[in-house]
C-alpha positions in Angstrom: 128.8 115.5 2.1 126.3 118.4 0.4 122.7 117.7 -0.2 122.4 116.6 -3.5 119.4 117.1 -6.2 119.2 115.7 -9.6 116.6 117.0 -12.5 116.4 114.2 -14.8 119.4 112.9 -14.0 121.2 116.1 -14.1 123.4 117.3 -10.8 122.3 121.1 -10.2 123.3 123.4 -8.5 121.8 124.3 -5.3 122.6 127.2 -2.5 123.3 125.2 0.8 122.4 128.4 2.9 118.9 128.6 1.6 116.1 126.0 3.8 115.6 122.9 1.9 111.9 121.5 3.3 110.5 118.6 3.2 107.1 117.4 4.0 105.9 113.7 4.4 102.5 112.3 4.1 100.6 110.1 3.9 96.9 110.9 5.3 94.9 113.3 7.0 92.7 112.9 9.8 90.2 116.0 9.7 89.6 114.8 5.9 89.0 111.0 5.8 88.7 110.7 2.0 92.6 112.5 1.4 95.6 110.6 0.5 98.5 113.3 0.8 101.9 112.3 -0.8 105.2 114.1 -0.2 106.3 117.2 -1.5 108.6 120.6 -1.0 108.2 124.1 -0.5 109.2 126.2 -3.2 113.2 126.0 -3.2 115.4 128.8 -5.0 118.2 127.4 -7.4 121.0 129.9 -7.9 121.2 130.8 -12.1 124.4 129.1 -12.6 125.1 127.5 -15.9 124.7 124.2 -15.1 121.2 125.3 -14.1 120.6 127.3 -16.7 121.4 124.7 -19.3 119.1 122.2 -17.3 116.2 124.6 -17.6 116.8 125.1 -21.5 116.8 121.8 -22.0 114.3 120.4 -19.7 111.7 122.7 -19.6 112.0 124.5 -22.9 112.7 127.8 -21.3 114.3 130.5 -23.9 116.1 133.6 -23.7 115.5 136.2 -26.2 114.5 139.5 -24.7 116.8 142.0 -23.8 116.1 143.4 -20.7 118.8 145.7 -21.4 122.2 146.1 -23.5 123.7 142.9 -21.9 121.2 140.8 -20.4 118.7 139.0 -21.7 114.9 137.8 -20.5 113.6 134.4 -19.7 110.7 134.9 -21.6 109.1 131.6 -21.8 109.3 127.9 -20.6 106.6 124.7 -20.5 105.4 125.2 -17.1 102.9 121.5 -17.7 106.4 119.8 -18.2 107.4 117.6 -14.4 110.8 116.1 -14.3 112.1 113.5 -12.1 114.1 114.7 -9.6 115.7 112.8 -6.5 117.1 114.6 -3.7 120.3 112.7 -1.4 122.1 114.0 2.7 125.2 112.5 3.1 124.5 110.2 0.1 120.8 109.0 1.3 118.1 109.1 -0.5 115.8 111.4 0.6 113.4 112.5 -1.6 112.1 111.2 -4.9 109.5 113.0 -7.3 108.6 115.5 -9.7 110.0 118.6 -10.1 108.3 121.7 -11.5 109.7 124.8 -12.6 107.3 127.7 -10.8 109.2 130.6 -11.9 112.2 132.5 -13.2 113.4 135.2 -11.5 116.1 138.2 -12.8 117.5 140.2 -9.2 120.3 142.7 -9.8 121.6 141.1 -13.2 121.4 137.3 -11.3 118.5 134.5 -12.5 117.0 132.4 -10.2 114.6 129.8 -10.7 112.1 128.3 -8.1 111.1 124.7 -8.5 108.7 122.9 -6.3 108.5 119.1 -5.7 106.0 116.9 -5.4 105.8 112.4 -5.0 105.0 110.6 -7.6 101.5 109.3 -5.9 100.4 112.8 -6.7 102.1 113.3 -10.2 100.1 110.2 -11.5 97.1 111.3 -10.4 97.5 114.5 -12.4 98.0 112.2 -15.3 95.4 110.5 -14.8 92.9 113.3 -15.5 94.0 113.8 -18.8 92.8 110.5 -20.1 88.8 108.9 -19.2 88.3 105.3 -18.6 86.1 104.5 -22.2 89.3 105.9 -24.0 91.4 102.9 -22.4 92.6 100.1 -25.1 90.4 97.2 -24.8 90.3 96.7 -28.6 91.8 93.1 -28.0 88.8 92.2 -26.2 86.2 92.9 -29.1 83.8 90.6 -30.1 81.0 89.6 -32.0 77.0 89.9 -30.2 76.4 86.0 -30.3 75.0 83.7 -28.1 78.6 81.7 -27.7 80.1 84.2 -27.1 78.2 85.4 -24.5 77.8 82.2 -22.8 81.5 81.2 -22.9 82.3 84.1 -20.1 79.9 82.2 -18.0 82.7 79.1 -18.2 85.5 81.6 -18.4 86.5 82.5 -21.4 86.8 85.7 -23.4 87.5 86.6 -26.6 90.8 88.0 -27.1 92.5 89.0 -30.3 89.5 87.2 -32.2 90.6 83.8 -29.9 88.2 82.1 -27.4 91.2 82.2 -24.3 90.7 81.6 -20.6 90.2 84.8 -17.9 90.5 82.1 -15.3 93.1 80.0 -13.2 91.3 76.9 -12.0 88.6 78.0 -9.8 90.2 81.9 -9.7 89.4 84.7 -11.9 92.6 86.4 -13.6 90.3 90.0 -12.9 90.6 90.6 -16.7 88.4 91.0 -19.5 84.5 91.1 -19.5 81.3 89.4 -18.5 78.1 88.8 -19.4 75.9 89.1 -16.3 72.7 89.1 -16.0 70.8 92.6 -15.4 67.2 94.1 -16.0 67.9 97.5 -18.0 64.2 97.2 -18.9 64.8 96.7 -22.7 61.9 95.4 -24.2 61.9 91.6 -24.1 58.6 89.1 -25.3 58.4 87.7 -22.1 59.6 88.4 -18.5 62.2 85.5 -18.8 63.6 86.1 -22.2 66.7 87.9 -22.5 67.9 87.9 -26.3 71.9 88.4 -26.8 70.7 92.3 -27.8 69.5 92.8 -23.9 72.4 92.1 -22.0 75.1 94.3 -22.0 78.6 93.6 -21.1 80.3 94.3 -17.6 84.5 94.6 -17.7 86.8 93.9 -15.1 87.7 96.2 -12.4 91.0 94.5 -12.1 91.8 94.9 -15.9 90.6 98.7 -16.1 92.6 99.7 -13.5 95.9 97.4 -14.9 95.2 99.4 -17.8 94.8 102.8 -15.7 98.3 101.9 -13.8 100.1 100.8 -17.6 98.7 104.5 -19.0 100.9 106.3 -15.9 103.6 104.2 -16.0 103.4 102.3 -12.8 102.3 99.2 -11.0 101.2 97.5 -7.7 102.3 95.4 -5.3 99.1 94.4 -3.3 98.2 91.8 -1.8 94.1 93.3 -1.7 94.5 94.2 -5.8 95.5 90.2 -6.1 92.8 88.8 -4.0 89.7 87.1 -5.9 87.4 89.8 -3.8 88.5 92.5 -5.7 89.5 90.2 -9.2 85.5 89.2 -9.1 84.3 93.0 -9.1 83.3 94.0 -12.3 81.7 97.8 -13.7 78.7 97.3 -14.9 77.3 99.7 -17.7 75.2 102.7 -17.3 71.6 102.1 -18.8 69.5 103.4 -21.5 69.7 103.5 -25.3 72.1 101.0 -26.4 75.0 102.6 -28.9 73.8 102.8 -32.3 77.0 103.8 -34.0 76.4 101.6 -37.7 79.5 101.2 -40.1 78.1 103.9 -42.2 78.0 106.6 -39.5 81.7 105.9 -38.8 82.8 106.1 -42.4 81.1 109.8 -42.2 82.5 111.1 -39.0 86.3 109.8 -39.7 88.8 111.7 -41.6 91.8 110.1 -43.1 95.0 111.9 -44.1 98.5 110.8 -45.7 102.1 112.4 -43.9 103.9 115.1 -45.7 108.1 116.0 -44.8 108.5 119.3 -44.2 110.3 121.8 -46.5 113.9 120.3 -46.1 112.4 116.7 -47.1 112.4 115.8 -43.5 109.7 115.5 -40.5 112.2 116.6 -37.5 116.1 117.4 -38.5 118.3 118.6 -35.7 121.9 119.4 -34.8 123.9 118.4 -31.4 127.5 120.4 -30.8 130.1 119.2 -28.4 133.6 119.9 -27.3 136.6 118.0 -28.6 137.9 115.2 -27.1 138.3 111.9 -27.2 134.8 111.0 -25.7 132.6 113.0 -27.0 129.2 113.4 -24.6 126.5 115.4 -26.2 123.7 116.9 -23.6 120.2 114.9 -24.0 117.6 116.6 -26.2 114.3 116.9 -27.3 112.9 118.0 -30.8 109.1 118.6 -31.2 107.5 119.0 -34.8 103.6 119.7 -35.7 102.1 117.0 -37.8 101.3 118.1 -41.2 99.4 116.3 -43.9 97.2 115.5 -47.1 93.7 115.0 -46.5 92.8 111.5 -48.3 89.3 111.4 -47.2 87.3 114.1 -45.2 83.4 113.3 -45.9 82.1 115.7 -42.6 84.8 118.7 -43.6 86.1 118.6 -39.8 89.7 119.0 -40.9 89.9 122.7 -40.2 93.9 122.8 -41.7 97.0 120.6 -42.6 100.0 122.3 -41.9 99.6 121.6 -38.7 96.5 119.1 -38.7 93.5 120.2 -37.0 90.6 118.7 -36.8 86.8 119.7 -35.2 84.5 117.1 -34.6 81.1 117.1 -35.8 79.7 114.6 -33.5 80.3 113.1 -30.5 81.5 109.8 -29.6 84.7 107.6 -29.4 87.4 107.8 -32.0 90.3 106.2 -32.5 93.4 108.2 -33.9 95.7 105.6 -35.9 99.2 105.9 -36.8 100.6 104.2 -38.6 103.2 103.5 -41.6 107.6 103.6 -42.1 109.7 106.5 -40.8 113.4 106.7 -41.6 115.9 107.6 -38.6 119.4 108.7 -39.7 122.6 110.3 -37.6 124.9 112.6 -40.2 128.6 112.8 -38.7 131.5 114.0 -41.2 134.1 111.4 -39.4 134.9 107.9 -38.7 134.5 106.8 -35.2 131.7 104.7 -33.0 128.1 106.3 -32.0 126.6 105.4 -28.6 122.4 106.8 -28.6 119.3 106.0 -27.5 116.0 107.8 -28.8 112.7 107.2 -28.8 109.8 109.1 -30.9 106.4 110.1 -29.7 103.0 110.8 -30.4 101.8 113.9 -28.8 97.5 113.9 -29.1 96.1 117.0 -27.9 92.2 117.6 -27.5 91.6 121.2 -26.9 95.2 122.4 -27.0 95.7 120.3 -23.9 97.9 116.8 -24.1 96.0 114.2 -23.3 98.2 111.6 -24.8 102.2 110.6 -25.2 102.5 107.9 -26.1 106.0 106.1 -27.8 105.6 105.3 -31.4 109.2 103.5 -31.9 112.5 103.4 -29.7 116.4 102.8 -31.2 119.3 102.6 -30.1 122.9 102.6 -31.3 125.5 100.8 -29.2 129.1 101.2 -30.8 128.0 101.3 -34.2 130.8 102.2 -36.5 129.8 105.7 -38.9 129.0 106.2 -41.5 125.7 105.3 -40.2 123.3 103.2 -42.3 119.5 104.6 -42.2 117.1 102.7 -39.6 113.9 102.3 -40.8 110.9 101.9 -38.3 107.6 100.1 -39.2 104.6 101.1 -36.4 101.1 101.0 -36.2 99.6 103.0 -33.2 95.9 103.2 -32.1 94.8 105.5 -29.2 90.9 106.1 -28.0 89.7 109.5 -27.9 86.5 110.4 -26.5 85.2 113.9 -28.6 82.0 116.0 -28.1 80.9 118.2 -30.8 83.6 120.6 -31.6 86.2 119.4 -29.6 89.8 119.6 -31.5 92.5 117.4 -32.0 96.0 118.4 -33.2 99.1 116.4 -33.0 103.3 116.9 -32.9 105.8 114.8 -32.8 107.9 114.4 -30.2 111.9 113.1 -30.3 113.8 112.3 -27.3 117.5 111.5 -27.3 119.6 110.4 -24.5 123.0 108.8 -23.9 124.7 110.4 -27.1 128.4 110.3 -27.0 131.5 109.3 -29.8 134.4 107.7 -29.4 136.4 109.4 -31.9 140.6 109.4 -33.2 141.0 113.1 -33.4 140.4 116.1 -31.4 137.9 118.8 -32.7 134.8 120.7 -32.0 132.1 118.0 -33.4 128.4 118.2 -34.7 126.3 115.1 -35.3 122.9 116.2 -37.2 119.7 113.4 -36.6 116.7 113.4 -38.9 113.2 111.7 -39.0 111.7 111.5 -42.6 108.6 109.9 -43.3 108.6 106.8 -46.4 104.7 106.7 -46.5 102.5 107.2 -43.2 99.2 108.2 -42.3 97.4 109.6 -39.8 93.7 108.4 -39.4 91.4 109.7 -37.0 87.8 107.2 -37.5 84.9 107.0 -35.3 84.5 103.9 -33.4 81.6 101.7 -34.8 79.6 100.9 -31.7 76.0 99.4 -33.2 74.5 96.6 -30.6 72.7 94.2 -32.8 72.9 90.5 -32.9 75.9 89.3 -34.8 77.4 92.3 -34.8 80.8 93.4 -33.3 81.0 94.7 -30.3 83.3 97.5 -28.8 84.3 96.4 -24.8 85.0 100.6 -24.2 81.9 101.5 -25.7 80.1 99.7 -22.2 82.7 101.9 -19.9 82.1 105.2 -18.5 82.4 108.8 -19.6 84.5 109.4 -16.7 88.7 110.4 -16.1 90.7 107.5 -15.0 91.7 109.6 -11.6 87.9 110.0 -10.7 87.5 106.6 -11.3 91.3 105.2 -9.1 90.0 108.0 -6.4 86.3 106.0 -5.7 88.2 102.7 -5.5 90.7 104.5 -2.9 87.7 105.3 -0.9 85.7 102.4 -1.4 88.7 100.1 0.4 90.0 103.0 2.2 93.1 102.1 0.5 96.6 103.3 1.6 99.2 104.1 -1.4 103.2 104.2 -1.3 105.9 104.1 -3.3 107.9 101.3 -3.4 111.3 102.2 -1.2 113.5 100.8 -4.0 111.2 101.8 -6.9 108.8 104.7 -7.1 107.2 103.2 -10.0 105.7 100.3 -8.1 102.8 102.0 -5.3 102.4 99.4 -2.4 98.2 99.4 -2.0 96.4 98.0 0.6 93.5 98.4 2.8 94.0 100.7 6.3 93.9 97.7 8.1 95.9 95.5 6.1 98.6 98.7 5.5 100.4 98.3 8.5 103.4 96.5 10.2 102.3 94.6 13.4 102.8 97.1 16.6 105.3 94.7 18.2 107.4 96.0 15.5 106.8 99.8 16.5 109.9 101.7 16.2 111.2 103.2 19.1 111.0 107.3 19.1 111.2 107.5 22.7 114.7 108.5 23.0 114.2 111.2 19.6 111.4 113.6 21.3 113.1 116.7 21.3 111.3 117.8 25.0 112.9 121.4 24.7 109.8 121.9 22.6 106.5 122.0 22.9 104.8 118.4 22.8 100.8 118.7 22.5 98.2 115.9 22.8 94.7 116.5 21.0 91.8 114.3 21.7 91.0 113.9 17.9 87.2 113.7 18.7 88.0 117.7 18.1 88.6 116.8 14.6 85.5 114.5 14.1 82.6 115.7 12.3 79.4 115.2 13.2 78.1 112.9 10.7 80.2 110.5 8.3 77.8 109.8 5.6 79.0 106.8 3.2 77.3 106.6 0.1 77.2 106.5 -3.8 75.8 108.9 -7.1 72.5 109.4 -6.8 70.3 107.1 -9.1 66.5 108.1 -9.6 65.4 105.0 -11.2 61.8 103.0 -10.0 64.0 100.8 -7.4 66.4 103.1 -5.9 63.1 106.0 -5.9 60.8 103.0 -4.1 63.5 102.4 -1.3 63.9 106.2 -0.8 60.3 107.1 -0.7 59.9 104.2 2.3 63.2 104.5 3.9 63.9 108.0 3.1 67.5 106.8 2.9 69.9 106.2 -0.7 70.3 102.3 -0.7 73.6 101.1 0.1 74.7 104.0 1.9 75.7 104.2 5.8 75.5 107.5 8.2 78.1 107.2 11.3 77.3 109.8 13.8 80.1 110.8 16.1 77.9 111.6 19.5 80.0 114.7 19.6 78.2 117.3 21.0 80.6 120.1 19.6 81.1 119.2 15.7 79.1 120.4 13.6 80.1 119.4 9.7 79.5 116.7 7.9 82.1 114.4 5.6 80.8 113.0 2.8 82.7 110.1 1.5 80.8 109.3 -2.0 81.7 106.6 -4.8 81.5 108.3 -8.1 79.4 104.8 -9.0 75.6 104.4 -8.9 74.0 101.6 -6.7 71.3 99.4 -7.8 69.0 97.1 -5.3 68.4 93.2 -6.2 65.0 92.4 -6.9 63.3 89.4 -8.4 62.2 89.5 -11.9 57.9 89.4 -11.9 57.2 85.7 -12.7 60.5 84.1 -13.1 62.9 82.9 -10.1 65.4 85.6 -11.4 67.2 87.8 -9.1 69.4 90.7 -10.8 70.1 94.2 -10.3 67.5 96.5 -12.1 67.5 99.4 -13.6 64.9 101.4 -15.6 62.3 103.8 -15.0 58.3 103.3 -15.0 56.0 106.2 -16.3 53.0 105.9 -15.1 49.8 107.6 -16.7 46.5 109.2 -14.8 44.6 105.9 -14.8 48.0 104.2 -12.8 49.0 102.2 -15.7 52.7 101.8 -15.8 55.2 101.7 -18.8 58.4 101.1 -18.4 61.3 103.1 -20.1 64.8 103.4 -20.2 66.9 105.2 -18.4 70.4 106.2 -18.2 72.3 106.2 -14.9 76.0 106.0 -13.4 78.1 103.0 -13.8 77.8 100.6 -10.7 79.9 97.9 -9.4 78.6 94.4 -9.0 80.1 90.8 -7.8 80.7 88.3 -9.9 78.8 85.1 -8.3 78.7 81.7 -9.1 75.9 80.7 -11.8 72.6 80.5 -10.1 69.2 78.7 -10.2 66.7 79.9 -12.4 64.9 79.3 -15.4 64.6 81.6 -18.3 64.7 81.5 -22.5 68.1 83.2 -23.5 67.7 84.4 -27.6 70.8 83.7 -30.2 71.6 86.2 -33.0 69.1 84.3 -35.3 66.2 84.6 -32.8 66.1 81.0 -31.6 65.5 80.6 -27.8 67.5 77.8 -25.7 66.4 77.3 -22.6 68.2 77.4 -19.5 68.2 76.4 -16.0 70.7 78.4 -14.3 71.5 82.2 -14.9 74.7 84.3 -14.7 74.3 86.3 -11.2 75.8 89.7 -10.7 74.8 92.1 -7.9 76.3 93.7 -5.1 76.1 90.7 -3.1 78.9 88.3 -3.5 75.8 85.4 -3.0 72.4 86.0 -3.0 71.6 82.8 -0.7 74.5 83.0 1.5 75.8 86.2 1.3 79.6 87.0 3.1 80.3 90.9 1.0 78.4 93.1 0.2 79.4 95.7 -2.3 77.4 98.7 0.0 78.4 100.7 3.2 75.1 99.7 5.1 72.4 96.9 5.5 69.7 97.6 3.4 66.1 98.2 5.7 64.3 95.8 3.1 65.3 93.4 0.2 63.1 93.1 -2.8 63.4 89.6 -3.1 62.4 86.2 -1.3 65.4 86.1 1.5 66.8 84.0 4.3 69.5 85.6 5.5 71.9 88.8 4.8 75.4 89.9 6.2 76.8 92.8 7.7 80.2 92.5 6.6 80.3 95.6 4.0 82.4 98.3 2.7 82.2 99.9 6.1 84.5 97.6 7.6 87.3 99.0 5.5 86.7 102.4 7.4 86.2 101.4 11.2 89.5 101.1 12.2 89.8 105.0 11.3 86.6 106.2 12.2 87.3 104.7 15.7 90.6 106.0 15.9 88.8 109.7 15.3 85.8 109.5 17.6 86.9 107.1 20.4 87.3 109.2 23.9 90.8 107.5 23.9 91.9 108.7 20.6 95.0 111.4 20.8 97.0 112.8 18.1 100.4 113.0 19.1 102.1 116.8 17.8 105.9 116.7 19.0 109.2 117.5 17.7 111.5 114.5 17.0 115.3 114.3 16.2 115.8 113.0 12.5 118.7 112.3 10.7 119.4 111.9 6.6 119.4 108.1 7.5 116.0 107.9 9.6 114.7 110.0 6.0 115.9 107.5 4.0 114.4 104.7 5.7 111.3 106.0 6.8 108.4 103.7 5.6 104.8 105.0 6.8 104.2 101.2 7.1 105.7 100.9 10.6 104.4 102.3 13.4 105.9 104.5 16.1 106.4 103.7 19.7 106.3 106.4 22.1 107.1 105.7 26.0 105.2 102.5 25.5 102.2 103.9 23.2 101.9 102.5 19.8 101.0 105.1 17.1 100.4 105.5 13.3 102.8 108.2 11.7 100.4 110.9 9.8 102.7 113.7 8.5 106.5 114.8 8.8 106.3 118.6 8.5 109.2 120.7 6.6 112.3 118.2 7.4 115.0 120.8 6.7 117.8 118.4 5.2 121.1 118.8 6.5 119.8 121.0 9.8 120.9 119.8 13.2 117.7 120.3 14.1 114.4 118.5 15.5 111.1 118.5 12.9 107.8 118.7 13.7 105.6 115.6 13.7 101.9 114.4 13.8 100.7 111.0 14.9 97.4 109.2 16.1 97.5 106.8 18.9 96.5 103.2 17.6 93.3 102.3 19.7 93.6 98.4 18.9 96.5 96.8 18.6 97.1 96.0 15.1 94.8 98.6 14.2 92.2 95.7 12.4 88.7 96.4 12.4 86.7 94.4 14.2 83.0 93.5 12.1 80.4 92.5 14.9 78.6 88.9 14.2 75.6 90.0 13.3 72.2 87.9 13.3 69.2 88.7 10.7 66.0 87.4 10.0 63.6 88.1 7.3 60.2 88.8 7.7 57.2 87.7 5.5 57.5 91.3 3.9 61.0 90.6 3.1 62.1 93.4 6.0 65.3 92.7 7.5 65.3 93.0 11.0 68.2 92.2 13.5 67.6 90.2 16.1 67.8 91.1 19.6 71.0 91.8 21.6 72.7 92.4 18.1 73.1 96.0 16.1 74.3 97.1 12.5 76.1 100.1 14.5 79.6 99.9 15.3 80.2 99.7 19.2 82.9 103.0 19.4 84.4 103.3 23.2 
C-alpha cells in the first residue's frame, strides 16, 4: 500500500516519486531549555483536483487572475490557517499534525502547492501566544474583599459562582482556584502586625491556570507530576505595587455597547452548497465568515471608530470583557422532500490588531435524519471572553460558520442545492471594561491579580522549571503525556533492542557531549530590584534563588541561561511580629538615612502553599474591626519554613533573613541533574548512526523507551528525515544514559545556621553536584 496523507480529513493526492521526510524530536542537547516536536520538510502536492478543491476550501485560496487566455492565478489564500493532517505506510500511522500551506506554485500551465508539517506540541504553543494569562476566564471565582471570605481559603474553600465550595479533597488541594497568603507588599498598614482585608492580595492556582491554559488549546494532560499535591500547592503570586483602582464608574466610561444588525438580505451569513445527483447526496464541508455589523446603544468614550464592520479603539488600558450574547435563527432551504444529515457549529472570531486572538464556538447543531421541510432552530448563547487592551489597540469581530457531514437521502435523481442562513432575532455585542477597584467589601476580579504575560511564556517557564518532557498521547494527540526528565522514561531493562538495525555500511560516530557543554549553566529567575533581593545581591553579589553549574571544560566558552519568566522573593521576618512571608517593596531613603518605604511593582513569583503557621497578628474586616489571630496563612518558596523538604529556587540561599534551624538542598536543580550529567560527565557519548526503520517501528516509536545498543542503554534525541516508504536506513541521534534509570540523584545535605542567620554546610558535605 501507498503512503497516505489526509488534510482535515480529506485523502490528497500526493506524488510517490517525490522524498517524503520526516523528522522526530523530542530534545536537544546543545540547547537545554528546547523541547523540539516533530515536523516535515516542505513536501510538493501535484495540482490535481482533489487538491485543488482541498486548498479552496481549507485554506481559502481563490483563483481569479488570468495569467493568460486559459489559466488562471492563485492569487490569495489564509496562510495563519493549520489543518490537521495525519500521514499512514502501509496503513500505519506515521505522522500526525498540522499542516500549513507555504506556497502555490504555477510551472508550465501545472499548480503545485507546498505544505509543511509540524506536531501538535508545537501548534499549541503557537496558539498559545495569541492569548495572555490575565485574559483567562476566572470570572466564576469572583468575590467580594471580606474578611470571610478571605479566611475561608485558609480552611479550603473558595468562592465559586457566588457559593462558598471546597478546593480541597481531605487533606489534598484540588490545585484550583485562589488563596489568600500572607505577603508584605509594603502597603501601608497601622501597625507591623495588622494586615486589613485591603493588604493582601490574592494568589491563584498554578494548577487551575494552566487547566485553563490547556482547555484554551484544546488539549489535556496525562501526568502523574501535574497530579501531584507538589505542583497542586504552587500558586502565582501577584506582582506588587498600586492595587487596581478600576471603580464602577470608570467601567461604565470605557465600555461601549452595541445592538446586532442582518445584513442587506435580512440575514447575518446566507450560503449555498451544490452537489451531484444521486441518491446520497454528500455535499463538501464549508466554511462561511461574515464581519459583525451593528447599532451603537451606548458609546460614552467615542472609541467605536465604525459599524459596518465594528471597530473599536480603546482609550484606556486595562481588561475588557467582549460579551455576546442574545437568539440567532439557523435554517437549511431545500426545494424537496427527503432526510438532512449536518453538523455546524458558529464562531466568534475576536481580533486585536487585525490579528485573531480568539475563536471561540458560540453554538453547535446538528441534524440527524430530519425529515424537510426543515423547521428553524433557534439558538439562545451568552458568551464572555477577556481581552487585555492598551490605549489604541483595536478590536473587530466576524463570524465564523463551519459545516461538516452534509449529505441527503433523497427519492429522485437531480443536481441539488441546499441554501443555510444565520439571522439574528435580537443580539448584542458588548465590549465593557472590567471593574477592578480593591476596597473592602468590594468585588474582586481573580484575573485582575494575574500577569500581563502570553500563556506560552507562561507553559514555557513551568517546562523549564521541572525540566518537563511533553508528548502526544500515541492514541490521541490531544492528550500531551508531561513529566519530569527523570520521571519521563521507561525503566532501561525495557530498552529496546537496535543492535541488529545499525546499518554499519555507514558511518557510525561517537561524540563525547562534553563538546556540546557550555561553560556555565546559570539557573535563575527575572530580575527583581526591590530592598530584599538588592540587600542579598549587594552582599552575595548573586540573584537569590538562582544556581551557576560550571562544566570544568577547559574548551567551552558560552553560557546557557535557563531563566523563569517569574520574579523571586527572599523570606524574611516581619520587624516586631513572629511573621515570616515573602516581601516585596522598595525603601527610599533620604540624606539623613531615614528610610520610607514605597511600593513597587515587580514580576509575578511562585510560592508554596504551607500549612497555617504560628504567629500572632491583628487581621482588619471590611468595617475596620481587628480580630486577632494566632496563626497566619504561610506562603513562600519554601514548602515549610521550620522543616523545609522543597524549595521553589535552583540554589541554597548564602543567608536567610529570618531566625532558622535548618534548610534543604532538594531544589529545582534536581529536576535538571540527570541532564546536565548526561552533558558534562567524561563518560557521556552521543550516539550518531544510521538505523533500519520500517512504517511499523514509526508507528510505534514512543520517545518514552529507551534504546539498547550492543548492551548500552541510551535515550532517543532525534530521528532525522525518515523518508516513508524508502528501503532505506535514517539517521539517528542518541545520548548514552550515565545512571541506569536515568534518576537524579540529590546528595544528603547537612546545614547549620549561624547566629547571623548564615547558612553554612557542614564539613564533608557540598551544595555542588558530584559530576564523574
Amino acid at each position: 500500500m501507498a503512503g497516505e496523507l489526509y488534510i482535515n480529513s480529506t485523502l490528497v493526492d500526493i506524488d510517490q516519486s517525490i522524498p517524503f521526510p520526516l523528522t522526530f524530536n523530542i530534545s536537544d542537547i546543545k540547547d537545554l531549555s528546547s523541547r523540539k516536536g516533530n515536523k516535515s520538510k516542505t513536501i510538493t502536492l501535484p495540482g490535481t483536483r482533489i487538491n485543488h478543491q482541498l486548498m479552496t476550501n481549507v485554506f481559502l485560496l481563490t483563483a481569479s487572475e488570468k495569467i493568460s487566455t486559459t489559466t488562471s492565478g492563485i492569487v490569495n489564500f489564509d496562510p495563519s490557517i493549520k489543518a490537521p493532517c495525519q500521514y499512514y505506510e502501509n496503513g500505519l500511522l506515521q505522522f500526525n499534525g498540522i499542516a500549513q500551506l507555504m506556497e502555490c506554485k504555477l510551472n508550465n500551465g501545472t499548480w503545485s502547492f507546498e505544505i509543511t508539517m509540524v506536531s501538535d506540541t508545537i501548534d499549541y504553543i503557537a496558539a498559545l501566544k495569541k492569548i495572555k494569562v490575565n485574559e483567562l476566564d476566572f470570572s466564576a471565582y469572583d468575590h467580594n474583599l471580606t474578611l470571610a471570605d478571605q479566611q475561608e481559603t485558609w480552611n479550603g474553600f473558595n468562592q465559586i459562582g457566588g457559593v462558598s465550595t471546597s478546593i480541597k479533597t481531605g487533606a489534598d488541594w484540588d490545585g484550583n482556584g485562589y488563596y489568600y497568603g500572607l505577603i508584605d507588599y509594603g502597603y501601608s498598614r497601622p501597625t507591623p502586625d495588622t494586615f486589613a482585608v485591603e493588604n493582601i492580595p490574592l494568589q491563584v492556582f498554578v494548577y487551575g491556570i494552566l487547566q485553563k491554559i490547556f482547555e484554551f488549546a484544546g488539549i489535556t494532560w496525562s501526568s502523574n507530576f501535574l497530579e501531584s499535591q507538589r505542583f497542586k500547592r504552587l500558586l502565582l503570586a501577584y506582582y506588587g505595587g498600586a492595587l487596581p483602582t478600576i471603580t464602577a464608574g470608570d467601567s461604565l466610561n470605557d465600555s461601549a455597547t452595541t445592538s446586532e444588525n442582518n445584513n442587506a438580505g435580512g440575514f447575518i451569513m446566507n450560503g449555498t452548497a451544490t452537489a451531484a445527483n444521486a441518491p446520497v447526496v454528500n455535499f463538501p464541508n464549508a466554511t462561511m465568515v461574515d464581519i459583525y455589523d451593528g447599532t451603537i446603544v451606548a458609546d460614552p468614550s467615542n472609541q467605536i471608530l465604525s459599524t459596518t464592520p465594528l471597530k473599536f479603539r480603546a482609550s484606556s488600558s486595562g481588561m475588557f470583557q467582549v460579551q455576546y450574547s442574545g437568539t440567532h435563527d439557523v435554517d437549511f432551504i431545500f426545494p424537496t422532500t427527503g432526510q438532512m444529515f449536518v453538523e455546524y457549529n458558529v464562531s466568534l472570531i475576536i481580533k486585536k490588531n487585525n490579528i485573531v486572538v480568539s475563536t471561540d464556538p458560540i453554538y453547535t447543531g446538528t441534524l440527524n435524519g430530519v425529515i424537510m421541510p426543515l423547521p428553524t432552530t433557534t439558538f439562545s448563547f451568552n458568551f464572555n471572553r477577556s481581552v487585555n487592551m492598551l490605549i489604541n489597540d483595536e478590536l473587530s469581530f466576524e463570524l465564523l460558520l463551519q459545516r461538516t457531514n452534509l449529505s441527503l437521502i433523497i427519492p429522485n435523481y437531480a443536481n441539488h442545492s441546499v441554501t443555510q442562513t444565520v439571522t439574528s432575532t435580537g443580539a448584542s455585542l458588548d465590549i465593557i471594561k472590567s471593574q477592578q477597584a480593591l476596597t473592602p467589601g468590594s468585588a474582586v476580579s481573580v484575573a485582575s491579580f494575574l500577569p500581563d504575560m502570553t500563556c506560552d511564556v507562561f507553559l514555557k517557564g513551568i517546562i523549564t522549571a521541572f525540566n518537563l518532557y511533553l508528548k502526544p498521547d500515541s492514541n490521541n494527540a490531544t492528550i500531551l503525556e508531561i513529566e519530569p526528565l527523570s520521571d519521563f522514561y521507561n525503566s532501561s531493562s525495557l530498552a529496546i533492542d537496535w543492535s541488529y538495525l545499525i546499518d554499519k555500511s555507514k558511518e557510525i560516530k561517537v561524540t563525547p557531549t562534553i563538546n556540546f557543554a557550555s561553560k556555565d549553566y546559570n539557573f535563575n529567575f527575572e530580575s527583581e530590584d526591590d530592598y530584599w533581593n538588592s540587600k542579598y545581591k549587594n552582599e552575595f553579589l548573586e540573584q537569590y534563588g538562582s544556581f551557576v553549574f560550571s562544566s570544568q571544560s577547559q574548551y567551552a566558552t558560552d553560557t546557557t541561561d535557563m531563566k523563569l519568566p517569574f520574579g523571586q522573593h527572599p523570606l524574611a521576618v516581619i520587624d516586631t511580629t513572629n511573621l515570616i512571608v515573602p516581601r516585596s517593596y522598595q525603601i527610599n531613603f533620604d540624606e539623613f538615612g531615614n528610610g520610607q518605604v514605597v511600593l513597587k511593582k515587580g514580576k509575578s513569583f511562585i510560592v508554596q502553599l504551607g500549612e497555617m503557621r504560628a504567629g500572632n497578628w491583628e487581621h482588619r474586616d471590611q468595617f475596620g474591626i481587628d480580630f486577632a489571630q494566632i496563626i497566619y496563612p504561610y506562603v513562600g518558596h519554601l514548602d515549610d519554613i521550620d522543616n523545609p523538604t522543597f524549595d521553589f529556587n535552583f540554589g541554597v540561599p548564602e543567608v536567610v533573613y529570618y531566625a532558622a534551624t535548618n534548610y534543604t538542598n532538594e531544589n529545582l536543580y534536581q529536576y535538571h541533574e540527570t541532564f546536565i550529567k548526561e552533558i558534562v560527565s567524561r563518560f557521556g557519548k552521543m550516539l550518531t548512526c544510521y538505523v533500519m526503520l520500517d512504517a511499523d517501528q514509526i508507528n510505534r516509536l514512543d520517545f518514552r523507551n529507551l534504546i539498547n545498543i550492543d548492551g548500552v542503554v541510551y535515550r532517543l534525541q532525534k530521528i532525522n528525515d525518515y523518508d516513508s516508504g524508502k528501503n532505506q536506513s535514517t539517521l539517528v541521534e542518541l545520548i548514552r544514559i550515565i545512571e541506569g534509570e536515568g534518576q537524579a540523584v540529590v546528595v544528603p545535605v547537612s546545614y547549620r545556621i549561624t547566629e547571623n542567620n548564615i547558612i553554612r554546610r557542614e564539613e564533608n558535605n557540598t551544595n555542588q553536584r558530584i559530576i564523574e
